[in-house]
N, C-alpha and C positions, 0 to 999 in steps of 0.2 A: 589840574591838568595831569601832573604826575600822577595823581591815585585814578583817574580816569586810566589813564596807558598800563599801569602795572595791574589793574583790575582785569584789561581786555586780554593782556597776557599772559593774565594766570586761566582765564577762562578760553581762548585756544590750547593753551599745551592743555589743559582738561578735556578736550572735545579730541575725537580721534581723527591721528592723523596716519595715515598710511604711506610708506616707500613708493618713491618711482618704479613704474616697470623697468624688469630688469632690460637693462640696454636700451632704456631712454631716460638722458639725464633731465633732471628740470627744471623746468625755463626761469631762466632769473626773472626776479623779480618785477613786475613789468613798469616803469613810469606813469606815473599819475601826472594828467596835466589839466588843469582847471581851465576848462569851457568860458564858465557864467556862473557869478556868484551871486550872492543880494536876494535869493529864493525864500520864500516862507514857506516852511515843511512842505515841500517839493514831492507830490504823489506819483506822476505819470508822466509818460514821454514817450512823444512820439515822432516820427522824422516826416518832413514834409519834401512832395519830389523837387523843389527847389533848393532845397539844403537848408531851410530852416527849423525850428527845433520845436514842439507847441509842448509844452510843461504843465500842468496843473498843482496847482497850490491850493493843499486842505482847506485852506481858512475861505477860498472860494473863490480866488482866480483862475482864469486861464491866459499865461503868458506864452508869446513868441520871440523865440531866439534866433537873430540873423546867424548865416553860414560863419560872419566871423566871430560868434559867442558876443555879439551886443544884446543886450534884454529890450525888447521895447518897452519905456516906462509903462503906456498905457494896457492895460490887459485887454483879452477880448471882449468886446459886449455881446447883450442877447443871451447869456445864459440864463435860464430859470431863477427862483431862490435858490439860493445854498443855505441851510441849520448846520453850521460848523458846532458839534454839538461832542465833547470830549475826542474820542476815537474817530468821530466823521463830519463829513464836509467835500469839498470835490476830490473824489479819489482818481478812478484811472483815465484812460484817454487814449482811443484808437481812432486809426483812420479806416473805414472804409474799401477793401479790396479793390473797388472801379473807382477811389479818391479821384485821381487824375481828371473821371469822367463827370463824375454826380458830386464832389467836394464836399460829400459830407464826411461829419466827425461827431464821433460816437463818447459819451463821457458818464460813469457815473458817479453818482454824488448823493447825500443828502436832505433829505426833508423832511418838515414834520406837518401831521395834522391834527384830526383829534384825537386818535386813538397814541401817537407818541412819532419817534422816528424812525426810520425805517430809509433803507436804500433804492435810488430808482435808476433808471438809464432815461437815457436822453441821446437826441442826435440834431444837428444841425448844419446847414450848409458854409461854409467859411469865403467868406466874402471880404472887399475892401483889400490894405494894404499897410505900411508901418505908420503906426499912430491911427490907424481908425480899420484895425481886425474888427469882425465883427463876425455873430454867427446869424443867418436868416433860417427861416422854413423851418424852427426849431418845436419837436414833436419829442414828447416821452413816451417812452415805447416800452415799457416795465416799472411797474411799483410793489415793491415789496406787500403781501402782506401775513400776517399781519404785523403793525409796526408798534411799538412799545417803547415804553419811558427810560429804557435803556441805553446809555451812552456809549457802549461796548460792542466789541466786532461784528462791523459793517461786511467785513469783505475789503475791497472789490476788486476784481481783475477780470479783463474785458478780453477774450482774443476771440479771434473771427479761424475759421476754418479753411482748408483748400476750399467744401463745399462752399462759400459765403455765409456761413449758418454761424451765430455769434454768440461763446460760452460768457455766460453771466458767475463768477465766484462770491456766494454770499456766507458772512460768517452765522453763528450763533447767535449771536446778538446779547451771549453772556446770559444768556436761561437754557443750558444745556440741554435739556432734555426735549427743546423746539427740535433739535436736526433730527431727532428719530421720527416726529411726528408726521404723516403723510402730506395731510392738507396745507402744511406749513410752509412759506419759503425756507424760512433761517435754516443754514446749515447743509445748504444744498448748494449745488451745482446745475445750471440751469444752459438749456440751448435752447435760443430764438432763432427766427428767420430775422433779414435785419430792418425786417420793419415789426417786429418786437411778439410773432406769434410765435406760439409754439413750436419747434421745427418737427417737420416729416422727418416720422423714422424713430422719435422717444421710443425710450422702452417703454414698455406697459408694465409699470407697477406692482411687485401682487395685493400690495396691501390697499385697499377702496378710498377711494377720497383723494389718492395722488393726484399731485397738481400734472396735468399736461405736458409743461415745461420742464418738471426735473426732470436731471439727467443722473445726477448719484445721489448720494444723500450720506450723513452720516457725517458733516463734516463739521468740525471747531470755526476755523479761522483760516480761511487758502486769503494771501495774499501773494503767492508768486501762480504764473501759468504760465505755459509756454508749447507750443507745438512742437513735436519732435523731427527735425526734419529730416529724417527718412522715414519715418511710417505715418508722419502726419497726425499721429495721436498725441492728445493733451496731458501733459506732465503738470502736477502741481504741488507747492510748498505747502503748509501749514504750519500755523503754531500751537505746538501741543500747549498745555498749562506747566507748572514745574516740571521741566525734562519732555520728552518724547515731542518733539519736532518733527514733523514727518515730510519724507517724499512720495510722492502717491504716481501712479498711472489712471488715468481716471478712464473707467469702461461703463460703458450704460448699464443703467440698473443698479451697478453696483454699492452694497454699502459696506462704509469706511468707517463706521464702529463707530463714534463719537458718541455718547460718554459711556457707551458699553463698554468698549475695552478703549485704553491708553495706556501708553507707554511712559507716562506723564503722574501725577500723583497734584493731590491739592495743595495750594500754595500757601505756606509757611508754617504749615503743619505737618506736610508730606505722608496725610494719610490716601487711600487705596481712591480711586473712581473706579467708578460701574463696577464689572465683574472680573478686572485682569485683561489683560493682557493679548489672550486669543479667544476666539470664540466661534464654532462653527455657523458659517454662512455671513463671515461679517469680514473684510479684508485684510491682509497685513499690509503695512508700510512697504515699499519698496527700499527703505531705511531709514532709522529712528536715531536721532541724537539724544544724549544727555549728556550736561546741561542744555538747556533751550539756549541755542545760538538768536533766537529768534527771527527765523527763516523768514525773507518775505520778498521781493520781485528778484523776477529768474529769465535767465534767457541761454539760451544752446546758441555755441561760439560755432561760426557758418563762413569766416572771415579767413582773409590768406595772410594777416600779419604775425598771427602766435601760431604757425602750422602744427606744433605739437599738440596745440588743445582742440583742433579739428574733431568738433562734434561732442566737445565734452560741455556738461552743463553749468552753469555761473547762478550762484545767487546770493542775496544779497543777505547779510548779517546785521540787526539792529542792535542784541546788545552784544554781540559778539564784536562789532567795529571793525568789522573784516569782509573778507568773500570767500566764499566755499564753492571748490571749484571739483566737480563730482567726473567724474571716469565711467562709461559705461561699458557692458559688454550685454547687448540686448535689452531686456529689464533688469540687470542686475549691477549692483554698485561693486567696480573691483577696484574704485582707489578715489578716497575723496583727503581733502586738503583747506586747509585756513590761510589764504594768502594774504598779505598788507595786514596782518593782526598789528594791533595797535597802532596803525597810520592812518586809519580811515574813520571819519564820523560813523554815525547811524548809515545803513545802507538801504536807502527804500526801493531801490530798483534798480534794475539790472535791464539792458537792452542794446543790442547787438548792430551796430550803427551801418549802413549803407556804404561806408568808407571800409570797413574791417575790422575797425577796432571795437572795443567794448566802452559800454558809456553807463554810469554811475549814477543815478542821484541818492544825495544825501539828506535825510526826512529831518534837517534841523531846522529851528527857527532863521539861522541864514543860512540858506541852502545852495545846495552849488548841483552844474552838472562839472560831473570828471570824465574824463578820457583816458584809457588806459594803454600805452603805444610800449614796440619792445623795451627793454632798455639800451642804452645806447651802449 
């Protein structure tokens, strides 16, 4: 446990940290308060308008958390298979824009056939009550292809738009050189309608053979997204390979270089990927860490309890064991920060609670949801 903590705190003071603006001091430290523990690597979460909490766990549940942080032992039934298969297994979990109206929840996860594994979405309507959730009218509405014998980055992160239209984040799948390839999913960024078609309005591709569905391309491993809430546009994390973490703006069409250029190098040899670093017609980062905090669910603070951090971005650190809490001014980064380094497990998500506060999960085998309130 000690070389755990002096390890996460020798790798914050290494990742840049920037000063308060001047003439705002900053905010103590916030209190961590533990929700709901007993979690198995805890993927996604989502809030239900009754104040309950629906969590997904890698290994392939989907659990419900009452308003007062009890777990219901029984998980949800009705989900598909789940191939909890190294890196994947049921990853994220939204709800729906008209939830209230049509109760459906959207999840992906997953599976494998003959050609290997590969990530799909799913949706289902949530039915029943404690000790017998259950999902009905349950349809997949995207499957990765093609899928392969690869155990390595899935993805996945789910957000739905103002328009209702719903961003699919998938990774590489650990064969780098899938995210450049047109016809390929891996490595993209994908918009459905939310019954699983392609949405009006993709860019049109220039290179032949693009899938319908993508929306960028060029990507390693996004496991944070988040809409920005004043322009509505999707922000997202990634994990670079050794160093180069990135935060991206994500715009149609656009590609985000993966493994042409990174800011990142091969791991534990530290020699060069693709071509460096820039390259004309391919994106820069809107900001690159080194060392790999290893960036992954994020969410923009919308809440009246921390008013200092009004509209700044949160996301979450795995080997970092922290939260990095990013300052905006437009698209551009004018002050980011490592807070709770060495107090916090793995941090698999970040999301911005109904109440105000900010809410945690940590991606261990006993996983918890955290609360983060002022300090007192």
């Amino acid at each position: 446990m000690l070389r755990t903590l002096a390890a996460s705190l020798v790798l914050a003071a290494a990742l840049t940290v920037h000063a308060s603006e001047p003439g705002k001091p900053r905010v103590a430290a916030p209190r961590v308060v533990t929700v709901t523990q007993g979690l198995a690597q805890p993927w996604g979460l989502a809030f239900l308008p009754d104040g309950r909490l629906l969590v997904s766990e890698r290994p392939g549940r989907l659990r419900v958390i009452d308003a007062d942080g009890k777990l219901d032992p029984t998980p949800v039934a009705g989900l598909p298979r789940i191939d909890a298969h190294n890196q994947g297994g049921l990853l994220d979990v939204v709800l729906h824009p008209e939830f209230a109206k049509n109760r459906w929840v959207y999840f992906s996860y997953v599976q494998k056939d003959a050609a290997g594994y590969g990530t799909e979405v799913a949706r289902g309507r949530l039915a029943g009550g404690p000790g017998e959730w259950r999902l009905q009218d349950v349809q997949t509405i995207f499957r990765m292809a093609p899928k392969s014998p690869s155990g390595l980055h899935f993805g996945s992160r789910l957000v739905f738009d103002r328009a209702g239209l719903l961003y699919v984040t998938l990774g590489d799948r650990g064969e780098m050189s899938r995210a450049q390839r047109p016809g390929d999913h891996a490595g993209k960024i994908l918009r459905l309608t939310d019954e699983g078609q392609p949405a009006p309005g993709n860019p049109r591709l220039a290179d032949a053979g693009t899938r319908a569905e993508v929306y960028s391309l060029g990507h390693r491993n996004v496991q944070g997204a988040a809409l920005h809430p004043v322009t509505g546009v999707l922000w997202a994390s990634e994990h670079g390979p050794q160093g180069g973490d990135e935060l991206n703006v994500i715009k149609p069409g656009v590609n985000y270089g993966w493994p042409v250029i990174t800011y990142g190098v091969n791991y534990g040899i530290g020699t060069k990927i693709g071509e460096g670093t820039a390259k004309e017609g391919l994106a820069q980062p809107v900001k690159h860490w080194t060392p790999s905090p290893a960036l992954a669910g994020m969410a923009f603070y919308t809440g009246d309890k921390f008013p200092q951090w009004k509209g700044d971005l949160f996301i979450g650190a795995l080997r970092g064991q922290s939260l990095l809490r990013v300052r905006l001014d437009g698209e551009r980064v004018v002050e980011d920060e490592f807070i709770l380094a060495g107090q916090l497990p793995r941090v698999r998500d970040v999301r911005m609670g109904p109440d105000g506060y900010l809410y945690l999960l940590t991606g261990t085998p006993d996983g918890a949801v955290l609360r983060l309130e002022p300090a007192r």
